[in-house]
N, C-alpha and C positions, 0 to 999 in steps of 0.2 A: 796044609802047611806043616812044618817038618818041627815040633818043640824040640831040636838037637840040642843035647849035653851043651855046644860050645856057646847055646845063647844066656845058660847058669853062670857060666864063665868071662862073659862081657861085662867090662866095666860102666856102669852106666850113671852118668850126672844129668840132673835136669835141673833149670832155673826157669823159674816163670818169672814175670814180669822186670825182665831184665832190662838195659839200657835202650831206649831210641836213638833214631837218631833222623836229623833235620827239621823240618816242623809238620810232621804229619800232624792231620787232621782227623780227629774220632770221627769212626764211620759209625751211621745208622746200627742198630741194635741187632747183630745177624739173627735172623728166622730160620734158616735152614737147620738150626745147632744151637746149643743152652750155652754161653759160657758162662752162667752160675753153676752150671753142673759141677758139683764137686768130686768126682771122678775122672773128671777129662782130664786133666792132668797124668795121673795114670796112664788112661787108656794110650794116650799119645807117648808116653815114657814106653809102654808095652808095643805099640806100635813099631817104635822106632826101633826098640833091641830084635825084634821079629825081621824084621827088615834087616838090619842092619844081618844077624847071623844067616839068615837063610841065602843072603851073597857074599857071605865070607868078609866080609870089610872087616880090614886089618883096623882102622882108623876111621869114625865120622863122625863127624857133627850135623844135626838138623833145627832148623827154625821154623814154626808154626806161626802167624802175624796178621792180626786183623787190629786196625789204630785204635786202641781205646780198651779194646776187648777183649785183647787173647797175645801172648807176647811170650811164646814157650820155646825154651832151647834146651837141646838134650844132646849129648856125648857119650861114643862109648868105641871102646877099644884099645887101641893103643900109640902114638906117634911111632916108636921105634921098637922091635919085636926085641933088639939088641938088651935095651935099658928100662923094656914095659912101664914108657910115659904115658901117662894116662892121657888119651885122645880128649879137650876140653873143649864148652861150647867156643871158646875163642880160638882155638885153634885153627891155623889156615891151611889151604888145599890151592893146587890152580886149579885154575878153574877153566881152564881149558876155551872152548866158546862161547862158557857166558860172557867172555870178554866182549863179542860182538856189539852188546846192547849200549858198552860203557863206549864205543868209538863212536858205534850212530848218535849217540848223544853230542858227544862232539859236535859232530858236521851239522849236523841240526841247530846246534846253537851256531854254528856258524855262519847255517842259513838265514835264520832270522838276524842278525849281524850283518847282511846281505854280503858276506864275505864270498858265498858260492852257492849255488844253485844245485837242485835234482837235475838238471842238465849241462851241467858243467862237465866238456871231455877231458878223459882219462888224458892226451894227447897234450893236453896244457900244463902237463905236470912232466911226464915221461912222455918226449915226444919222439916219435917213430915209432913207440908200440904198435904190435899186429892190433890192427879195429879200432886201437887210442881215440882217431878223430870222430868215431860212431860209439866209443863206449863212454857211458855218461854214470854220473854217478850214482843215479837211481839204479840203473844198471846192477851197478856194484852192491849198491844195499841189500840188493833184489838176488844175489847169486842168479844171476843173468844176462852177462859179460860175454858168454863163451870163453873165457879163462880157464884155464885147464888148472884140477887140483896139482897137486907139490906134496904138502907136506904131509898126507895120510895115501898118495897114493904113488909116488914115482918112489925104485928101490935106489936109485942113482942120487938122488938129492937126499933120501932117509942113510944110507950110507955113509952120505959123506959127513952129516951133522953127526953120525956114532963114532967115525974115525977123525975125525974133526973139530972135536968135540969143547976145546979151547978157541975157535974162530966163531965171533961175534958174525953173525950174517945182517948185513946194510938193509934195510928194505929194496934200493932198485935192483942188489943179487940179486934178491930171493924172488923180484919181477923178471932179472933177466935169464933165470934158472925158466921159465914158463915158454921161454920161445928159441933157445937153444936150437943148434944146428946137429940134433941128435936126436933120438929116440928116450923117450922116459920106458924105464923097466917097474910093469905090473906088478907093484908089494904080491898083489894076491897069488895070480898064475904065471908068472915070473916071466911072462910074454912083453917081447916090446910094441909100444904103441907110438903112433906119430905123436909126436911134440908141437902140438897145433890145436887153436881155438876150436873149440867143442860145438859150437853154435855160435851163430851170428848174434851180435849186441842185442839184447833185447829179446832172445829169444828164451829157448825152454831154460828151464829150472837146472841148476849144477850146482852143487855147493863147493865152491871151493875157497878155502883158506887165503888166499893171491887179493882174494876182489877184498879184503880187510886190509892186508899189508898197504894196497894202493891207497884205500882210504885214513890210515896212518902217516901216510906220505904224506898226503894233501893237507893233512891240518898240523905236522909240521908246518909245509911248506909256507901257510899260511899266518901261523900265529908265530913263526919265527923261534916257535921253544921245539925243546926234547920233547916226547909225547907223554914220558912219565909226569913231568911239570905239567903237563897241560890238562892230563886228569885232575891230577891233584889239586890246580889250582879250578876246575873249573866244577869237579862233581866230589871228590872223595872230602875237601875238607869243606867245601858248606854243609854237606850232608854228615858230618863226621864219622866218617868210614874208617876207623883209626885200624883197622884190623885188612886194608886194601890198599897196594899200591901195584904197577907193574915194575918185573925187575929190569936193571938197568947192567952193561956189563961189568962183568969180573964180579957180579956178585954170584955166591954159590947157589947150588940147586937144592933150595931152603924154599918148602918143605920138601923131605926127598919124600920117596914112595915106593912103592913094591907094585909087580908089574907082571906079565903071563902076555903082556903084547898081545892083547884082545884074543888071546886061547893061543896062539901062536907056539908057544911054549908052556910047557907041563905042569909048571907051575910057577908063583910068585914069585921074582927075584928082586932086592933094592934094584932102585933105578940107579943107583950110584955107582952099581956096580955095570951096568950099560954104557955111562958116562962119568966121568971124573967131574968135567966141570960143566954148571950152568949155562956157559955163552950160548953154546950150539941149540939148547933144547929152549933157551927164553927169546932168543933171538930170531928163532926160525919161527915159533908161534905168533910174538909182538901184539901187533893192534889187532890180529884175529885171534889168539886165546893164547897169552903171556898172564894176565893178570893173575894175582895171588889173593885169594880172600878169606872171610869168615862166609859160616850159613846168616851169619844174622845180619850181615854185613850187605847179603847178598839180596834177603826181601827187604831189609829200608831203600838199597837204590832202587828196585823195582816197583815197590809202591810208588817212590816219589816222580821214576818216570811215568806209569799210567797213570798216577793223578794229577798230571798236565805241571809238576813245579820243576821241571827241569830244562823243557824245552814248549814252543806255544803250540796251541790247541791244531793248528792247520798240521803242524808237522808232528803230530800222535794219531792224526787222522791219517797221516800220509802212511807213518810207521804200522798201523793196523790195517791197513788197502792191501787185504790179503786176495792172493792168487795160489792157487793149488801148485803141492811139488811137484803133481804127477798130470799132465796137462792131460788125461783121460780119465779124472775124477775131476764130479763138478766140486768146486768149492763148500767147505762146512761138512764135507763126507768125506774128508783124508787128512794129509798134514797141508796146511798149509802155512805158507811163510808169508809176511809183508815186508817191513827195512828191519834188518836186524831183529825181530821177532817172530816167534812160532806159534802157530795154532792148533792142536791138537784137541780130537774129541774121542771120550773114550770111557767107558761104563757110564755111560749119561752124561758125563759132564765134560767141560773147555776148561782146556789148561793153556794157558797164554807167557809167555817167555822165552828160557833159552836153556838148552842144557848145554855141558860138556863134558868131556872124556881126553885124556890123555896117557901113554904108556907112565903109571903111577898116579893118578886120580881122575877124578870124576864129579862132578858138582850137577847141580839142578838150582833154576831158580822161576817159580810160576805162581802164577794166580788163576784161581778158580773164580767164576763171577760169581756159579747158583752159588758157592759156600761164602762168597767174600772175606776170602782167605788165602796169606803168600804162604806157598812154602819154599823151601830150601833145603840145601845141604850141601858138603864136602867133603870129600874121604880121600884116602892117602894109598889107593888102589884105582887102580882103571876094572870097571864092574863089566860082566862081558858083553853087555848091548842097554839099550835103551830101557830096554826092559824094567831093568834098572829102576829109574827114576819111575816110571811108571807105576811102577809097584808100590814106593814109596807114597808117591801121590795116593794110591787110593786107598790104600792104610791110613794113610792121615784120612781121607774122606769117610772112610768107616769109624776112625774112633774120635771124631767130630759127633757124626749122627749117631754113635752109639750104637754101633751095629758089629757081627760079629768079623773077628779078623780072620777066621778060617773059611 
């Protein structure tokens, strides 16, 4: 690992034991790791600035969180390169597809509500959709629809949100953008591809951004509110998430970020200067990754879902009923996904949650079981792969057990 000049030059705040939030409950006394050690604090401030310079993060904040026992947040960089504000642990990022966990929640609660069902069709909401009357909403939890991605992967629909960039996109567009009488054009190798379901309902694994929007729809269409009210009123203020909300239109693209469009380009550019206004870039993400957060913001809601106070015990079973992304690894030996969560294994250990990535940031939010420990984070750059986060994770997992970070 690289001790570069630019990591002397990071600005770095760390606060321990800073605010909670909702009613977590003290966990059991972690074994895997001392938090009497009086160096861990450190080690994780070092942790994080290593990390942080070795991916160039212009801007991030991270959270280390185990209930009772460990409650670290650390900052370093800068919000704007213009006016060098210091990047703070409250500082927010989008967060790209962590938002997913925050809509499954939703429908979840909605389930137990008996408002709808893991088998309730797409079809009863948007009806004539291609497969609607076969695609159900486990389906959708499940990136298992056969829905074709949009908005990381057609140039025609990414386009139009850059030149466009003052038009709020509705959620059933941005459905009826998926089955169009045209060809979507490959971001990657600029090839057209047919505009048609991927796989039949229920079938292999596709991630795509559409199967959120749909499920955005429905708890609209359901609770009769805007979707930004309906987090709010349902997870961000009991849990007091005061540093989370999703944007709403005409508001600006706050936080802005700096961007290389996943290498795409030479280097980091404001995303401001991609786009003038917020409509296009909040609107097109929504119920699949609009939301805007904190790191710390981002392991209180994850605690509070895997420790069953957000939604009931059958449907955190249902959300962890992991299936492989790649249906020729068995399960527990690749990534796999359940409703809205990810499973990853990786230098010995399961990391459980969600990340994201967007042209100008990029977030993580997971739990490790053997350490029993969230981490997080959010930065004001799109970091070039997954990689990423991964790195993070196991830095935090090294200066936990006190082991070395090189």
């Amino acid at each position: 690992m690289k001790r570069a000049l630019p990591l002397l030059l990071l600005v770095l705040l760390c606060r321990c034991g800073g605010s909670g939030g909702g009613d977590a409950t003290k966990h059991p006394r972690p074994t895997a790791w001392n938090p009497d050690d009086p160096g861990l604090s450190a080690r994780l401030d070092d942790a994080f600035a290593r990390w942080a310079a070795e991916h160039s993060a212009i801007g991030a904040a991270g959270a280390v969180y185990t209930p009772g026992w460990l409650d670290w947040t650390g900052a370093t960089g800068v919000v704007s390169t213009d006016t060098n504000t210091p990047f703070t642990v409250d500082s927010v990022g989008r967060v790209a597809s962590a938002t997913k966990p925050f809509t499954a929640t939703l429908i979840f609660k909605l389930r137990d509500e008996g408002k709808i069902s893991l088998d309730t069709k797409l079809a009863q909401f948007i009806p004539d959709y291609p497969n609607g009357d076969r695609i159900t909403v486990e389906d959708l939890l499940r990136h298992r629809s056969g829905i074709p991605e949009l908005q990381l992967a057609d140039g025609f629909f990414i386009g139009t949100a850059i030149l466009e960039d003052q038009h709020w996109f509705t959620p059933l567009e941005i459905m009826d953008w998926t089955h169009l009488p045209i060809p979507m054009l490959d971001v990657l190798d600029g090839t057209l591809v047919p505009r048609k379901p991927v796989t039949v309902p229920g079938g292999d694994f596709h991630y795509a951004q559409p199967n959120f929007i749909a499920l955005g729809m429905m708890i609209e269409s359901i609770t009769g509110q805007k979707l930004a009210d309906v987090y709010a009123e349902r997870i961000l203020r009991p849990l007091r998430l005061e540093h989370t909300h999703l944007p709403v239109m005409d508001e600006p693209l706050d936080p802005d970020g700096y961007s290389n469009l996943f290498g795409l380009l030479p280097k980091r550019i404001p995303t401001s200067s991609l786009v003038q206004s917020g409509n296009s870039l909040n609107s097109s993400a929504w119920s699949a990754g609009g939301m805007v957060s904190s790191a710390h913001d981002l392991v209180t809601f994850l605690s509070a879902l895997l420790e069953g106070r957000l939604y009931s015990a059958e449907d955190l079973a249902d959300a962890q009923d992991w299936l492989p992304t790649d249906d020729n690894t068995p399960v527990g030996e690749g990534d796999d996904y359940g409703m809205a969560l990810d499973r990853q294994t990786h230098d010995g250990l399961t990391y459980i949650g969600h990340d994201g990535a967007l042209p100008g940031s990029s977030s993580t939010m997971k739990y490790v079981p053997q350490l029993d420990v969230y981490i997080g984070d959010v930065t004001n750059c799109d970091l070039v792969s997954l990689d990423g986060a991964r790195d993070l994770e196991l830095r935090v997992a090294h200066a936990l057990r006190n082991e070395p970070q090189d």
